[in-house]
C-alpha positions as CSV (number, residue, x, y, z in Angstrom):
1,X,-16.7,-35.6,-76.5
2,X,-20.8,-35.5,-76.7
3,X,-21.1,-32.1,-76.0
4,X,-19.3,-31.0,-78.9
5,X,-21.4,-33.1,-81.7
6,X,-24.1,-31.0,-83.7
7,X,-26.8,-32.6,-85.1
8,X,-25.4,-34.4,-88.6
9,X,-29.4,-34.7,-89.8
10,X,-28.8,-30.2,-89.6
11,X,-26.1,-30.6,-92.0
12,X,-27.1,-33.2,-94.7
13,X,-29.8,-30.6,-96.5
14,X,-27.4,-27.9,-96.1
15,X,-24.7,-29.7,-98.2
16,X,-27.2,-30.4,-100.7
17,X,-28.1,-26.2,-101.1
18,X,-24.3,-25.5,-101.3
19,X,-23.6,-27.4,-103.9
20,X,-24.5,-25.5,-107.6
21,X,-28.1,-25.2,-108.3
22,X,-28.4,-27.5,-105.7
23,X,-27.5,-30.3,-108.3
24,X,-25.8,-33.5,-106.1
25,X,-22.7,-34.6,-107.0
26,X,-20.7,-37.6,-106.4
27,X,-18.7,-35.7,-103.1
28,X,-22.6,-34.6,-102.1
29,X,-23.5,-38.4,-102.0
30,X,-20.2,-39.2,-100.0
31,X,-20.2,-36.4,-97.9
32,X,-23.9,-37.0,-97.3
33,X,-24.0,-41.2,-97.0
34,X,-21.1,-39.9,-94.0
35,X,-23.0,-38.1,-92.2
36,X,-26.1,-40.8,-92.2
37,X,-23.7,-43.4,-91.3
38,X,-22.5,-41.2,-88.4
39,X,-26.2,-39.8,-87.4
40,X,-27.0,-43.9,-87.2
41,X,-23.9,-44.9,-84.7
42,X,-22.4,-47.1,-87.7
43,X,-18.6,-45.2,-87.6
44,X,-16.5,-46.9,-89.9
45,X,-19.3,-46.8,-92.7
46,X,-19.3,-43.2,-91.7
47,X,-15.2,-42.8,-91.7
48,X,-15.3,-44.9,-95.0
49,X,-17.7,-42.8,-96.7
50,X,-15.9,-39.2,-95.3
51,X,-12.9,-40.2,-96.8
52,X,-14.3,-40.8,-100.0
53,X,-15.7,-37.3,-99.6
54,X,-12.4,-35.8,-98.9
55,X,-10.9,-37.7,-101.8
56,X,-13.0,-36.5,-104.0
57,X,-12.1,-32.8,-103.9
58,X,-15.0,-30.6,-101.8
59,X,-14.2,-26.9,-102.6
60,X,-16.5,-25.9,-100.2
61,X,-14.5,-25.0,-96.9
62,X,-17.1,-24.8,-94.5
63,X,-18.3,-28.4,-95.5
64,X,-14.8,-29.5,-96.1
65,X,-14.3,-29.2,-92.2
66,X,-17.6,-30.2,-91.4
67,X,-16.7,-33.6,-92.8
68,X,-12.8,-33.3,-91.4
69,X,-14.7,-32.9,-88.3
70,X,-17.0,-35.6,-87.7
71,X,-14.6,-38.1,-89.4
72,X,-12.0,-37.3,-86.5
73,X,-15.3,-37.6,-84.4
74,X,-15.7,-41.3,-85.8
75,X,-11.8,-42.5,-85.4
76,X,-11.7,-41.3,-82.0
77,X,-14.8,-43.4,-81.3
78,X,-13.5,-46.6,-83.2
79,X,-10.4,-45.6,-81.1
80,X,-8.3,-44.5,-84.0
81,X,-6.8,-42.0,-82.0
82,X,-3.3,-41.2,-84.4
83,X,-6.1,-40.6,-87.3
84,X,-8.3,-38.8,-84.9
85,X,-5.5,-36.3,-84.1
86,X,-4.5,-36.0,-87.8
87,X,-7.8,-35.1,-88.9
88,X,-8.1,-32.4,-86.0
89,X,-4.6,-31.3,-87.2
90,X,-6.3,-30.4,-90.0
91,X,-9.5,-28.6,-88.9
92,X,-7.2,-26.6,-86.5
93,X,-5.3,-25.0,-89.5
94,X,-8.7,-25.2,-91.7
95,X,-10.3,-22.8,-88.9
96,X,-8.3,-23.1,-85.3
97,X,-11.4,-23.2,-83.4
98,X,-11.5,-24.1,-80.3
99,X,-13.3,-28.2,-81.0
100,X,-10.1,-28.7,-83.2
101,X,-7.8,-28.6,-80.3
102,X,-10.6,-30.4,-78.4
103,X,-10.4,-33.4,-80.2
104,X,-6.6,-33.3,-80.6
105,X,-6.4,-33.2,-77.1
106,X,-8.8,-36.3,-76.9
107,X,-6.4,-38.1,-79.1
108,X,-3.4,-37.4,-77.0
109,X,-4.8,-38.7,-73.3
110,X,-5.7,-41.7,-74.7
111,X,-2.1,-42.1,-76.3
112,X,-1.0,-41.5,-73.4
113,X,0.7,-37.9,-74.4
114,X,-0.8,-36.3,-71.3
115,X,1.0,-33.2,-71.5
116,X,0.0,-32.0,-74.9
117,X,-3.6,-33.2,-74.2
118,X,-3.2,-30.4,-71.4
119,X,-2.1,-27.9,-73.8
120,X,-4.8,-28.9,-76.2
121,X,-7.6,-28.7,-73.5
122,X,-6.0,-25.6,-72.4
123,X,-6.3,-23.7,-75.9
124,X,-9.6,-25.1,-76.3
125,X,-10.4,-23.1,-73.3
126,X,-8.7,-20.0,-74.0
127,X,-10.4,-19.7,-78.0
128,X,-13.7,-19.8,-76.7
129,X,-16.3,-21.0,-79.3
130,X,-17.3,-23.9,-77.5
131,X,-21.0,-24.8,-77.0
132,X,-21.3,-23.8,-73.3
133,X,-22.2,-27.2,-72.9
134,X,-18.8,-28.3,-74.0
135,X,-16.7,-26.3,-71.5
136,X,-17.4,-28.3,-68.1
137,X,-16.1,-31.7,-69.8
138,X,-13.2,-29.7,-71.1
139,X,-12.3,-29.3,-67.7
140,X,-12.9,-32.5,-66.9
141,X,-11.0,-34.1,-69.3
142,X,-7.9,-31.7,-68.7
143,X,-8.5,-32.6,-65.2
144,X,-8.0,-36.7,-66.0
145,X,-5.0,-35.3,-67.8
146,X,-3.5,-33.5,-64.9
147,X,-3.8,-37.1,-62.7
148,X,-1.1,-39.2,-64.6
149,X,0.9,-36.5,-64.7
150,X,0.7,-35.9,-60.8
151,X,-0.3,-32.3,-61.3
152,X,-2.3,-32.7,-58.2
153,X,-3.5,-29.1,-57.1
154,X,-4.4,-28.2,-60.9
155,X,-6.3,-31.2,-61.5
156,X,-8.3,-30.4,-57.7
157,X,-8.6,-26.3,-59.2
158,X,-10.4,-27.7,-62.1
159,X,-12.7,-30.3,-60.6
160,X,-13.9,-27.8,-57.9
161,X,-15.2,-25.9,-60.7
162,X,-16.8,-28.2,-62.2
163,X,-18.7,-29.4,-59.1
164,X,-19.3,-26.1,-57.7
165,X,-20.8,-25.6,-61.2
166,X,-23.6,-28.3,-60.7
167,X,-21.3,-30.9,-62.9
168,X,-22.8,-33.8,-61.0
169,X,-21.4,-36.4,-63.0
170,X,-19.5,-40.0,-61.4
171,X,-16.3,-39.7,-63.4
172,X,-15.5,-35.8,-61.8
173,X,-16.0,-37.4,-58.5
174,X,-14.0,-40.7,-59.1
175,X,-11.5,-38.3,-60.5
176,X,-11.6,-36.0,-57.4
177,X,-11.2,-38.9,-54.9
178,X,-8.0,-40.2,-56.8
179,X,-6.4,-36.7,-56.4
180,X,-7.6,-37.0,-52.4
181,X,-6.0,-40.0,-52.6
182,X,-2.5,-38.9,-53.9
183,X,-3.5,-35.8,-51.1
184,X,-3.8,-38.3,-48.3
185,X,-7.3,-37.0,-47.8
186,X,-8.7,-39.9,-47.1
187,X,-12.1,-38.8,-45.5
188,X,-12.5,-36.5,-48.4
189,X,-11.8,-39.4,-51.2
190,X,-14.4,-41.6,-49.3
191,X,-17.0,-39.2,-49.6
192,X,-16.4,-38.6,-53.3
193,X,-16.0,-41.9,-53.9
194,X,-19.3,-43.1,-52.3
195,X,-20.9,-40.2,-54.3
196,X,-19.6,-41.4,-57.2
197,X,-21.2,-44.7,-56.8
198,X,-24.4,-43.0,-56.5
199,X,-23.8,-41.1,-59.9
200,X,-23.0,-44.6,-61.6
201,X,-19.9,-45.2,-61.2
202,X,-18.4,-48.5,-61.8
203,X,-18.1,-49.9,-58.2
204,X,-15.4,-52.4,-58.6
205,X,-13.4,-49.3,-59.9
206,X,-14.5,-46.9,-57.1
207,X,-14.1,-49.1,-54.3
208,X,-10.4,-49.6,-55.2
209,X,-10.5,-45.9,-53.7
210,X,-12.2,-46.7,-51.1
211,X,-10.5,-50.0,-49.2
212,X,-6.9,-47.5,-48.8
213,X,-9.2,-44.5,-47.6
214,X,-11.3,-46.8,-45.1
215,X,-7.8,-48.2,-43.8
216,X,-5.8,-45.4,-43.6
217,X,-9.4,-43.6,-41.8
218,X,-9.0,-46.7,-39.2
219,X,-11.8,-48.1,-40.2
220,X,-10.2,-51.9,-41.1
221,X,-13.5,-53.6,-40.8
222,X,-15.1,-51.6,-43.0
223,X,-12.7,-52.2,-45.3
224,X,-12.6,-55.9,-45.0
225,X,-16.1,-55.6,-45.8
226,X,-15.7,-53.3,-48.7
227,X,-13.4,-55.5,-50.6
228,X,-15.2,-58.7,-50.1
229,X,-18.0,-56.9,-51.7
230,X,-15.5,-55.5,-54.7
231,X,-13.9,-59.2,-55.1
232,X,-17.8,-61.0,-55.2
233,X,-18.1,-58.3,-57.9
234,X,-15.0,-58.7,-59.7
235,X,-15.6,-62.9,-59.6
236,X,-19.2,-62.6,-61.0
237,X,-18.2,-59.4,-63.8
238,X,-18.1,-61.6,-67.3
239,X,-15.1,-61.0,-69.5
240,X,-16.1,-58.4,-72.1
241,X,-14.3,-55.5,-74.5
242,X,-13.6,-53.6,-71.7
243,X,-12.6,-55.9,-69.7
244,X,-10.6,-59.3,-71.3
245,X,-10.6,-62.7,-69.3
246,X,-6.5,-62.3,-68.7
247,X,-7.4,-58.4,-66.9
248,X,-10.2,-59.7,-64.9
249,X,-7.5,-62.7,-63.6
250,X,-4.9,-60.2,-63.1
251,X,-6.9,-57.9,-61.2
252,X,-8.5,-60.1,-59.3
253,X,-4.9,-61.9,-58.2
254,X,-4.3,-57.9,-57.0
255,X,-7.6,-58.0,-55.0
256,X,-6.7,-61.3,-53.1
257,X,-3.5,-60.3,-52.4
258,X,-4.7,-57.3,-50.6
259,X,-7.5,-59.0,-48.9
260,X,-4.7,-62.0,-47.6
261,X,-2.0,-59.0,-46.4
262,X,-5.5,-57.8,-44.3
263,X,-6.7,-61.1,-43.1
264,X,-2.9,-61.7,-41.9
265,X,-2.9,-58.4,-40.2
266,X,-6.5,-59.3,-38.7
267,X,-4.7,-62.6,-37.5
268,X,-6.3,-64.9,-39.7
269,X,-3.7,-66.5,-41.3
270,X,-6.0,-69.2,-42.4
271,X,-8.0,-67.1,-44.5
272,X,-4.7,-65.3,-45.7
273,X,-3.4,-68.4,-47.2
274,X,-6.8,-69.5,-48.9
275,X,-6.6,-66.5,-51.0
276,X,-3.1,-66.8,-51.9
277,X,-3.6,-70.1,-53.3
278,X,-6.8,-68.7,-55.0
279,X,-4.7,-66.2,-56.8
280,X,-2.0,-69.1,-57.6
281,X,-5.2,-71.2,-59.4
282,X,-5.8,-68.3,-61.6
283,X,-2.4,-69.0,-63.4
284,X,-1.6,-65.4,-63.7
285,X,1.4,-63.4,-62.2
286,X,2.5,-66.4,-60.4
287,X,5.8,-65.1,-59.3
288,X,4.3,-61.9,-57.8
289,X,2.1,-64.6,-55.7
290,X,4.5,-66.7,-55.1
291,X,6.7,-64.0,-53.2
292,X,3.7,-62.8,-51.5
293,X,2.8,-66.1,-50.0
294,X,6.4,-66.7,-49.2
295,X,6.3,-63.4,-47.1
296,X,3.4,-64.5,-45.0
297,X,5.1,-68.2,-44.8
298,X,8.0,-66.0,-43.0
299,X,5.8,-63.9,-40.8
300,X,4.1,-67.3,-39.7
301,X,7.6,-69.1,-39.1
302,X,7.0,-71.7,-42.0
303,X,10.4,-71.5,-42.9
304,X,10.3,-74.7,-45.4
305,X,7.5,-73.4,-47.0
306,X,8.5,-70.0,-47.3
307,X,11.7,-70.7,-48.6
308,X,9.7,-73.4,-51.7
309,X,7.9,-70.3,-52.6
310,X,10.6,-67.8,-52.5
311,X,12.5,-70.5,-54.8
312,X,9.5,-70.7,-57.4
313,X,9.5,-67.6,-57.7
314,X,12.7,-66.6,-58.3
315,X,12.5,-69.6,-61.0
316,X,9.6,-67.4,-62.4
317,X,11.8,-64.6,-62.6
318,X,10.5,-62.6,-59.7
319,X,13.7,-61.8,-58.8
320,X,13.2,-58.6,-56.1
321,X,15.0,-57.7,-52.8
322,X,11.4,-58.6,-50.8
323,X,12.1,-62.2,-52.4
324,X,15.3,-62.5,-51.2
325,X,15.1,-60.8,-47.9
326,X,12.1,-63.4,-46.8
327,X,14.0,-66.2,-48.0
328,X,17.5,-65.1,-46.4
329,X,15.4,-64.5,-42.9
330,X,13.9,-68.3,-43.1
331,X,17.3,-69.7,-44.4
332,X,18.8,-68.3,-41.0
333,X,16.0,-69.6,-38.7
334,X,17.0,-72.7,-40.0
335,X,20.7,-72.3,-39.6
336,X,21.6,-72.0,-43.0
337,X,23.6,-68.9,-42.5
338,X,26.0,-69.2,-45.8
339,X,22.8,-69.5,-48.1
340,X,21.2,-66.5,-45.9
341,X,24.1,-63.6,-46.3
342,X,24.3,-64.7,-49.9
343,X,20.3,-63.4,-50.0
344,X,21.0,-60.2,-48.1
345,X,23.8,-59.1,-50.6
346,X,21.7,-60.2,-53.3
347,X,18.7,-57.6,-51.6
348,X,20.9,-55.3,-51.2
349,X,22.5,-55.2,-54.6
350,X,18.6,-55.1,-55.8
351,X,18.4,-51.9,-53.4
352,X,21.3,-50.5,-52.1
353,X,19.3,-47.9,-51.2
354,X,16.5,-49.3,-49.3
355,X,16.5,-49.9,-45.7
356,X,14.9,-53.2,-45.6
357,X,17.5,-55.6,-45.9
358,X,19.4,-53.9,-43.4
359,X,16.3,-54.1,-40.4
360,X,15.3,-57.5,-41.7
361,X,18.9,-58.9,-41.5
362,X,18.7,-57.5,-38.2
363,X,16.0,-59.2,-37.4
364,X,17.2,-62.2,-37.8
365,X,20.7,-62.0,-36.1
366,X,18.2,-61.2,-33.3
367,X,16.6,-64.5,-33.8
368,X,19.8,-66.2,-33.6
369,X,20.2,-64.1,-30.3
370,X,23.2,-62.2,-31.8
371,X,22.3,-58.9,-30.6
372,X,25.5,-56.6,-31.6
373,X,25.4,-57.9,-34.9
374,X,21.7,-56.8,-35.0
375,X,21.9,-53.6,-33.4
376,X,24.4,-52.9,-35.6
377,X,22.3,-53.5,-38.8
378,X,19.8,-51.6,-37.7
379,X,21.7,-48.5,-37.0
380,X,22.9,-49.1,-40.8
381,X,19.1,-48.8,-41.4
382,X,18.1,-45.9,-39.7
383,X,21.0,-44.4,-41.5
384,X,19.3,-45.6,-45.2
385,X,15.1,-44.7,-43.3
386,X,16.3,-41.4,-42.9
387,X,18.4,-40.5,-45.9
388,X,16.2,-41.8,-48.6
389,X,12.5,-41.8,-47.1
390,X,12.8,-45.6,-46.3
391,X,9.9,-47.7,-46.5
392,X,10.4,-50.2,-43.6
393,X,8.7,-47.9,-41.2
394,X,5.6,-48.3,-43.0
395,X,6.0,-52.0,-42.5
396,X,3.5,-52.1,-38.9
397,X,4.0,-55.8,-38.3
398,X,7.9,-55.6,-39.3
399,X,8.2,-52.2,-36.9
400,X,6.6,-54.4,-33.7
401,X,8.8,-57.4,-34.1
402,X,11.6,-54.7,-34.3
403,X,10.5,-53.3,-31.0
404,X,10.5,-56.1,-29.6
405,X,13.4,-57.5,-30.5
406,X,15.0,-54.2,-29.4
407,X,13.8,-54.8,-26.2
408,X,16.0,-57.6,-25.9
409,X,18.9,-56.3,-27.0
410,X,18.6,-53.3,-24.7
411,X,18.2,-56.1,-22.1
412,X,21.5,-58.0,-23.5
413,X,23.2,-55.1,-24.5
414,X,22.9,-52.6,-21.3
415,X,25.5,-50.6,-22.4
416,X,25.2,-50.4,-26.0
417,X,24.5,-46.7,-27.2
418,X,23.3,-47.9,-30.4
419,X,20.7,-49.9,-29.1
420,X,19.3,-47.1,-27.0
421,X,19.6,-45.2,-30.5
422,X,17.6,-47.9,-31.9
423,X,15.1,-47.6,-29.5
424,X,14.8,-44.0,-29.4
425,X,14.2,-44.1,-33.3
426,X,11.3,-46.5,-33.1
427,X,9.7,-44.3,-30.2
428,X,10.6,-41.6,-32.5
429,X,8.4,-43.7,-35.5
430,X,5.4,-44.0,-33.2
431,X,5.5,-40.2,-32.5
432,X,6.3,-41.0,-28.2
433,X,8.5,-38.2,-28.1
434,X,9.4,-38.2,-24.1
435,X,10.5,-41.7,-24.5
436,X,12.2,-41.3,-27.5
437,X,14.0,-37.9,-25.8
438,X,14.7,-40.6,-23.2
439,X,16.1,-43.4,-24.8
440,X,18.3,-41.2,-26.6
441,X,20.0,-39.2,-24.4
442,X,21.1,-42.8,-22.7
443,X,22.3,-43.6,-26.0
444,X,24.7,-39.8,-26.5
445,X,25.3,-40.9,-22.1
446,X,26.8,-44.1,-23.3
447,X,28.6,-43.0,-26.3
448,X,29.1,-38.9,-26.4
449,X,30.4,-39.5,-30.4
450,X,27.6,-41.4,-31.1
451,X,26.2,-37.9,-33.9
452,X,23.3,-39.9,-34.9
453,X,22.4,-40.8,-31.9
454,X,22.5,-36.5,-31.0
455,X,20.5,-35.7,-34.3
456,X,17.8,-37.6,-33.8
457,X,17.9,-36.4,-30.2
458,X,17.8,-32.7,-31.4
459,X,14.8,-33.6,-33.3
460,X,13.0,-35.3,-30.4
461,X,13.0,-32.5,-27.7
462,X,9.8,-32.1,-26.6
463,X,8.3,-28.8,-26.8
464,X,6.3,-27.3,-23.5
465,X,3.5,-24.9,-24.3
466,X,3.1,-21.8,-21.9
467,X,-0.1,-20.1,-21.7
468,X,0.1,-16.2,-23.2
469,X,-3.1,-13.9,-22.6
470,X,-3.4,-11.2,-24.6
471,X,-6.6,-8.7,-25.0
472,X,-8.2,-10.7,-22.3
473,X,-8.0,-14.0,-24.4
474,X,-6.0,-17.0,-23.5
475,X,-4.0,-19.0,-25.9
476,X,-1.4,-21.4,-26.4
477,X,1.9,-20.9,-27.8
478,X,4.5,-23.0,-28.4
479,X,7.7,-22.6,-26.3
480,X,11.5,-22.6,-27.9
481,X,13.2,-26.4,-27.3
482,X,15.3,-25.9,-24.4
């Protein structure tokens, strides 16, 4: 915490008066030697030569946690942190100051003990004594606590202030667009995020805000172009302290899996599959990649391929319900139906919660033209979607080839209820309401019993607006569903 250091070069005559008739002493030289060490940047001589001072008795307090002090000040720079917090242990029931707690709760966000680094930065606060320098990045860093913690709304009360207050630093807007982020607020964390980059901010870091706010703001071909720019930074970024050779290989694996799950949703499955065998050449979290690219062998109908990769990486023990649910949809393309229900149990043992295997099963007794076998797995999945916020709905390219499939069976299957429910739920998804209504009451038509068929149908009456006037002003107000 710079804002809390005062100036050692004050202190070094003043230990010298304090001391009897100004004669130095052994614990003088130590204490003194410290704060020299510390004043030049050179920590560990500093923390070497403070706890020679401490060991050698000082009797004087107010030096005594002067020394406490700016030795927890150099472990928490040589990233000591369990020293760090020990020492402020100490100043804290030497004089419980508000810097004490300060540099505790420094200590305990970067171990990772988020919650008492709240408390810390929270008593800080409350004490008062704090340089008013100090008391912006106090909020700041009990803000960056709040994040990990997902304490979403305090960590956006505390960065407001700071902003409002002039703070104009990049880390409280990075910090701010993560929360907008978690928000969905993704107008809001572009903006911060593009100021950030303006502070300083580290871009490669920043515009891994950015490429999910541009997307989710509909704006795919600004995000194509944001994370070409992030990878050519990422590939050219040398291997330092902060950032080892095996990180930058791992992240930048991350960044082409991202930009080939784009390119194939751009239809450029060419470029899609140049990047996945990039991130296989890296040599790092080659089962992740391995799944990926046997996902994207699936969407393209490679199903020889697809199922080679899906095998490697379950041999690299990437063993997740995606991996076998790809695998299982190609193995049935290709007839091999035994091998292909042995992969949906083993998804849905992985996940007998998720939806997935259930649509994507579907799927593919839809591909073998089985139609009551899919409708019926997908009612199964609808059932799953809606119990435990499923995930398949956020799946856009798995959601069309539902539709469309659907279409077929409703085609197939004219009087099957549960395909109109099927239907009705995907209109549902895409927020058509009158077809949805529409689809689903052919469904309850078919089948009265069919109750989910009725929920959802409950839930998809459309509601008619009438116009009220009142005190000479028109509005609109939302009528009861009839």
């Amino acid at each position: 915490m710079k804002y809390l250091k005062p100036l050692p070069f004050i202190l070094i005559p003043l230990i010298w008066i304090l001391y009897m008739g100004g004669v130095p002493s052994c614990r003088t030289n130590y204490a003194v030697e410290g704060l020299e060490a510390y004043q030049k940047e050179d920590y560990q001589a500093a923390a070497d030569a403070l706890t020679k001072a401490i060991d050698s008795g000082i009797k004087n307090e107010m030096i005594l946690g002067e020394v406490y002090y700016y030795r927890a000040m150099s472990w928490l720079i040589l990233q000591d942190f369990n020293r760090c917090a020990a020492d402020a242990e100490q100043l804290i029931r030497m004089a419980p100051s508000g810097r004490g707690y300060v540099l505790r709760g420094s200590a305990m966000a970067m171990l990772n003990r988020h919650d008492l680094a709240v408390a810390d930065f929270t008593t800080a606060l409350a004490k008062g004594g704090l340089p008013e320098k100090a008391v912006l990045p106090v909020l700041l860093a009990r803000a960056q606590s709040y994040v990990p913690l997902e304490q979403w709304d305090s960590a956006l009360s505390d960065l407001n202030v700071l902003i409002k207050a002039g703070f104009e630093e990049a880390e409280a807007r990075s910090v701010r667009a993560r929360v907008w982020m978690a928000k969905e607020q993704w107008e809001k964390c572009f903006a911060d995020s593009e100021r950030a980059v303006i502070l300083g901010a580290d871009e490669v870091l920043v515009g891994m805000l950015q490429i999910p706010a541009l997307m989710n703001s509909g704006r795919n071909t600004e995000a194509v172009a944001k994370l070409d720019r992030v990878i050519t930074l990422m590939e050219n970024t040398e291997p330092s302290a902060n950032l080892s050779d095996q990180s930058k290989r791992e992240q930048l694996v991350d960044l082409y899996r991202l930009r080939a799950s784009m390119n194939l949703d751009l239809g450029k499955p060419q470029e899609s599959l140049a990047d996945l065998q990039k991130a296989i050449n890296l040599g790092v979290k080659l089962g992740y990649t391995y799944a990926t690219r046997c996902g994207h062998w699936e969407i393209l109908g490679e199903d020889e391929k697809g199922i080679a990769d899906a095998d490697k990486a379950i041999e690299l023990g990437e063993r997740t319900a995606h991996v076998y649910l790809n695998r299982a949809v190609c193995l049935q393309r290709l007839g091999r139906l035994e091998e292909a229900n042995q992969d949906w149990g083993q998804a849905m043992t992985r996940e007998p919660r998720s939806d997935l295997p259930h649509f994507y099963r579907g799927l593919a007794y839809a591909y073998d033209k089985d139609y009551a076998q899919a409708v019926s797995c997908w009612r199964d999945g609808i059932d799953l979607h809606d119990e435990f916020k499923g995930k398949f709905s956020d799946d856009k390219q798995g959601v069309e080839r539902l539709r469309v499939a659907c279409d077929k069976a409703k085609a197939t299957l004219k009087n099957s209820s549960d395909a109109y429910l099927v239907s009705g739920w995907l209109y549902l998804q895409a927020k058509d309401r009158s077809q949805a209504e529409q689809d689903l009451n052919r469904a309850v038509s078919l089948n009265p019993k069919n109750e989910m068929a009725e929920r959802l149908l409950a839930g998809a009456k459309v509601k008619k607006t009438r116009v009220i006037e009142k005190n000479g002003r028109k509005t609109l107000r939302l009528a009861p569903a009839s």
